[in-house]
C-alpha positions as CSV (number, residue, x, y, z in Angstrom):
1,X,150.9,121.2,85.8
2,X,148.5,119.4,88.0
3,X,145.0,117.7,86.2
4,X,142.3,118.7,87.4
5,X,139.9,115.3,87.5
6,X,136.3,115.4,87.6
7,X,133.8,112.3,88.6
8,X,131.2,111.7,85.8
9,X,127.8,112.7,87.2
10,X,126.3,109.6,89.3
11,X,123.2,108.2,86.8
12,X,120.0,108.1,89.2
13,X,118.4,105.1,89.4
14,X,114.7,104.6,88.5
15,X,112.2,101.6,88.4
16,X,112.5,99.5,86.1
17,X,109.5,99.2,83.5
18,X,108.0,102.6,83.8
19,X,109.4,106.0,82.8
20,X,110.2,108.3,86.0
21,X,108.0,111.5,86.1
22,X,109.0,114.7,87.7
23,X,106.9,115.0,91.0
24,X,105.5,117.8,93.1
25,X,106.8,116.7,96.7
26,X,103.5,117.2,98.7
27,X,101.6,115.1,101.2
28,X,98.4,115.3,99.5
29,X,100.1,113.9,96.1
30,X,101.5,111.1,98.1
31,X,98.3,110.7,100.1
32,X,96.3,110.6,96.5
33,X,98.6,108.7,94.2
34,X,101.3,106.7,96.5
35,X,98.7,104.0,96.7
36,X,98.3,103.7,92.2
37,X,102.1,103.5,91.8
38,X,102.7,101.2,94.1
39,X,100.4,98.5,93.3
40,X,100.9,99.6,89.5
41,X,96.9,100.2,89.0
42,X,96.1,101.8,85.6
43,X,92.7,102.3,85.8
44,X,89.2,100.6,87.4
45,X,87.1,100.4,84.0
46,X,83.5,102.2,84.9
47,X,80.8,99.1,84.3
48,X,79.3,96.5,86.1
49,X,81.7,94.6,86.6
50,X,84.4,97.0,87.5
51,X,87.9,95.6,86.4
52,X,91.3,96.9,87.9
53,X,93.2,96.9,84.7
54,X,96.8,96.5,85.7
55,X,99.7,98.4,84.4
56,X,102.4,95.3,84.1
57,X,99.9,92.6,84.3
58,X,96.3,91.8,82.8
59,X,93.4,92.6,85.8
60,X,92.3,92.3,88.8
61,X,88.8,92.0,90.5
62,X,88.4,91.9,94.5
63,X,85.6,90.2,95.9
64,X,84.4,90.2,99.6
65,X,84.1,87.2,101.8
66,X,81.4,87.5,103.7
67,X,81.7,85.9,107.3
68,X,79.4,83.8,109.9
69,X,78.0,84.1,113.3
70,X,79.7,79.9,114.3
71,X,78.8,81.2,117.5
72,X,75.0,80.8,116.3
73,X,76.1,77.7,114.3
74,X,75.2,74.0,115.4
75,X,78.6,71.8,115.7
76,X,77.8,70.1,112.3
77,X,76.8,73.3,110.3
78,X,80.4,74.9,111.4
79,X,81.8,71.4,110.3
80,X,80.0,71.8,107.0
81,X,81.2,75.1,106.3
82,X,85.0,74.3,107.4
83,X,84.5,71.2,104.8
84,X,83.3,73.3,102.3
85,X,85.7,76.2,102.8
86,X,88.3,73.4,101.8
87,X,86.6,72.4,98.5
88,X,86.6,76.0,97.2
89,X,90.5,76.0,98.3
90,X,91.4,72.6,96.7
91,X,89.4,72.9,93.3
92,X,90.1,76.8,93.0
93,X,93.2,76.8,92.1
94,X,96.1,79.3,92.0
95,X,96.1,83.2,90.7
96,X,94.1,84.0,94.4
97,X,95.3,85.9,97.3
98,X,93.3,87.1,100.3
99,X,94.1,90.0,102.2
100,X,92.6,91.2,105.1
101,X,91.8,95.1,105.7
102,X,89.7,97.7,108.2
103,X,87.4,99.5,106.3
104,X,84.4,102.3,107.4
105,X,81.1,100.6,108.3
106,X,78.6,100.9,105.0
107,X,75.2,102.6,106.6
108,X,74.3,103.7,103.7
109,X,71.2,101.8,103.8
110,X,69.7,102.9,106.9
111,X,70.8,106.1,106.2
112,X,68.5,106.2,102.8
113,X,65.9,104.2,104.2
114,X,66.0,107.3,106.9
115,X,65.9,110.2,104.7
116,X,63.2,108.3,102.3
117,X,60.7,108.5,106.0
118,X,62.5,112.0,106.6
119,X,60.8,113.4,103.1
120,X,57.4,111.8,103.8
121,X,57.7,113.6,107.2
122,X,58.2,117.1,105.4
123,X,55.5,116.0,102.9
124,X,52.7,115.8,105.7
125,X,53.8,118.8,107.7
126,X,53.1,120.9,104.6
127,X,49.6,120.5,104.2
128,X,49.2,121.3,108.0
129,X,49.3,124.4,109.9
130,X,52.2,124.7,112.4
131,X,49.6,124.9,114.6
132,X,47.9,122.0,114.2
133,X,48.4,119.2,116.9
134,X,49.4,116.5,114.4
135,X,52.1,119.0,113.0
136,X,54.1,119.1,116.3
137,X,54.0,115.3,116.5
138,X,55.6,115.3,113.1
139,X,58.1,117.7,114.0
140,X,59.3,115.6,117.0
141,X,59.3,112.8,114.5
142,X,61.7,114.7,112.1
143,X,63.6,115.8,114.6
144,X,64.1,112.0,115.7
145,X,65.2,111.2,112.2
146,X,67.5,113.9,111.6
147,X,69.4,112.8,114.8
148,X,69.1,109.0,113.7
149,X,70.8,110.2,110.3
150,X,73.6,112.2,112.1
151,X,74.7,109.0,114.2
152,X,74.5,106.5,111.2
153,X,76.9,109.0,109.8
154,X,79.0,109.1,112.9
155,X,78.9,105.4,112.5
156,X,80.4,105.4,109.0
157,X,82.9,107.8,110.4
158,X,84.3,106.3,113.5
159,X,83.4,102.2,113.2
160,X,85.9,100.6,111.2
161,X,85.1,96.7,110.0
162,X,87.8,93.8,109.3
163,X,86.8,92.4,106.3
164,X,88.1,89.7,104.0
165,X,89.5,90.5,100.6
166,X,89.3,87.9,97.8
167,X,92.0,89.3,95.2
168,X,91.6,87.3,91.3
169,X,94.2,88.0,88.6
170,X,94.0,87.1,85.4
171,X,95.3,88.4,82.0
172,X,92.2,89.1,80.0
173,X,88.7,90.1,81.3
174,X,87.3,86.8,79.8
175,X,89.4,84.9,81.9
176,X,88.7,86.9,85.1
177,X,84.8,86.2,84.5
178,X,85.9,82.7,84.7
179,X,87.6,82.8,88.0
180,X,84.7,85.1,89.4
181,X,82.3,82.4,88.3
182,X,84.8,79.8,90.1
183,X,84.8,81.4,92.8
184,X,81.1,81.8,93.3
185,X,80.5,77.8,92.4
186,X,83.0,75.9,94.1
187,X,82.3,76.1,97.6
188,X,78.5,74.5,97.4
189,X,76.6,77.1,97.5
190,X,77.9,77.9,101.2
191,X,81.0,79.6,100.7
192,X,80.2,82.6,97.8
193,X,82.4,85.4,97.9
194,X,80.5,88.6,97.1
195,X,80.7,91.4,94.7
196,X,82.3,94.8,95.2
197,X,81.0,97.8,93.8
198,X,83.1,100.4,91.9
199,X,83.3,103.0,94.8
200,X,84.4,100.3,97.7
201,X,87.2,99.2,95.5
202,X,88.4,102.7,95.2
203,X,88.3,102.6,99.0
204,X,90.3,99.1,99.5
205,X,92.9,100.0,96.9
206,X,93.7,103.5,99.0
207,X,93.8,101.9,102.0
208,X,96.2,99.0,101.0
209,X,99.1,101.2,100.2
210,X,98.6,104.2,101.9
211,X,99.8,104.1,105.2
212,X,97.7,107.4,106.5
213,X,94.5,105.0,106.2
214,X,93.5,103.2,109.1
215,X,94.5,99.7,108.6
């Protein structure tokens, strides 16, 4: 009588470190979470200061470097800034990367500063009659402004920026205000990587794993 052999059932294989979750196989999952698994984010804590609290290791905090016009630079203020560049380098340390990315053009200033003289346009057109000369001249003016708002948002739409990303780990908060405070001191008060605010880090996390973002 023949035997009838059977293969066991293949285990499947799963990361290591984490517990595999049953998944809805959809683009918009992947376009909305692809990006928090694979650079194992566990949360950005809501304050000031923003932390990326990481799922196998401490935080992280991004900073921008901002850049210069050495085009508009005399030889020996480009020298100074090289020179400097390679303090901040040498006395920083390790624990850094930098990673370049392509984010939207922030016009959100220009685009409040034009809806703060947008509501003092519609404040002086109400205490006039809509025939009164001075209200037509404001209605040109708000008409001006609306279309000056539409393009600033075009703007943010369509005009992508390389910027420079500063990443800082670190395995307690207390130690990452350190290397922020490093970071801001060492290069002499001429190379100071800035702040990021909660809602651009969003932005630069998204983009770095998620290969539908512009990049």
């Amino acid at each position: 009588m023949a035997i009838k052999q059977t293969q066991p059932p293949k285990n499947k294989k799963r990361p290591l470190g984490r517990i595999q979750e049953t998944k809805k196989q959809t683009q918009e999952y992947f376009d909305l979470h692809s990006c928090v698994e694979l650079l194992d984010v566990k949360s950005i804590i809501p304050n000031s200061q923003a932390y990326i609290q990481l799922v196998d290791y401490g935080y992280l905090q991004l900073m921008e470097i901002p850049g210069k016009d050495l085009g508009s630079m005399s030889y020996n203020e480009v020298m100074r800034t090289i020179e400097n560049f390679e303090t901040w380098l040498t006395r920083f340390g390790p624990n850094i990367q930098v990673e370049t990315t392509t984010l939207p053009t922030n016009t959100d200033t220009q685009i409040s500063d034009l809806r703060h003289h947008l509501d003092l346009v519609r404040q002086d057109m109400s205490k006039l009659s809509v025939n009164d000369r001075r209200f037509l001249q404001l209605k040109d003016r708000e008409i001006w402004l609306q279309s000056q708002i539409k393009v600033e948002e075009s703007i943010r739409q369509e005009v992508y920026n390389t910027e420079f990303i500063l990443w800082l780990f670190a395995p307690t908060t207390t130690e990452l205000d350190e290397l922020v405070r490093k970071a801001k001191t060492y290069g002499n008060n001429d190379f100071v990587p800035q702040d990021i605010n909660y809602r651009k880090k969003i932005q630069i996390i998204k983009q770095y794993n998620n290969m539908n973002e512009k990049v």
